[in-house]
N, C-alpha and C positions, 0 to 999 in steps of 0.2 A: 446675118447682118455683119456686116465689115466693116463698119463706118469707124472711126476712132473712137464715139463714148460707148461704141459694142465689142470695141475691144477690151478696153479700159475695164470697163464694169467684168467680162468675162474675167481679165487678167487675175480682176481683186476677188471675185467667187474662186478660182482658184486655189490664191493664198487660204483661201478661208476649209475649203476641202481636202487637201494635199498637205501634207510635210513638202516642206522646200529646201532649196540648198541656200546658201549664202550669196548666192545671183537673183533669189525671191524664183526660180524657175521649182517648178513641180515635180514631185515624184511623186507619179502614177502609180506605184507600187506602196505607196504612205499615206494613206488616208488617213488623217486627222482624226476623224467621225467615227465611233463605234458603239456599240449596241450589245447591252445584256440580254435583251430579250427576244432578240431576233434567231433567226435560227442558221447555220452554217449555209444552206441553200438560201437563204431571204438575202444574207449578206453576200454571198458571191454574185446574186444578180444585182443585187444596190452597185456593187463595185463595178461591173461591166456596164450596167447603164453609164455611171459616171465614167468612164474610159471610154465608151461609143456613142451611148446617144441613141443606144439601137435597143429593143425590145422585144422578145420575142414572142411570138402569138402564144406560145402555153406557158411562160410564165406567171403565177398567178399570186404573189407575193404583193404587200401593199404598196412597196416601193415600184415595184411593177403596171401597179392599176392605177396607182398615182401620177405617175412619169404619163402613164394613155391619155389619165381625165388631162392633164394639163397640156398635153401636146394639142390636144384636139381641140382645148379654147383657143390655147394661142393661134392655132391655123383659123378655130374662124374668126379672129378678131383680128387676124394682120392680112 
């Protein structure tokens, strides 16, 4: 979606994931978000979900199967 409140709303998820500069623009490399419990592979695919969007068929991490269940409502529900 590209409409303005799908940008708007992405811009501010964003702020909310990322460290930003003083322009409010992201760095992709500063994620906000971190985790005790996770494990150095759970959190390297969290990070590249969050940087692509893309998943790959043998990752099997929750962030992983999570990122699937929800992609797969949102396709059948839009």
């Amino acid at each position: 979606m590209k409409n303005d409140k799908a940008l708007k709303t992405s811009k501010l998820i964003e702020q909310c994931i990322w460290k930003t500069d003083e322009f409010d623009e992201p760095n992709k490399s500063a994620l906000k978000i971190d985790s005790e419990v996770a494990t150095d592979s759970d959190k390297e695919q969290f990070l590249n979900i969050l940087k692509t969007g893309i998943v790959d068929d043998n990752w099997k991490s929750n962030y992983a199967n999570n990122y699937r269940f929800f992609k797969k409502k949102c396709l059948m529900n839009g």
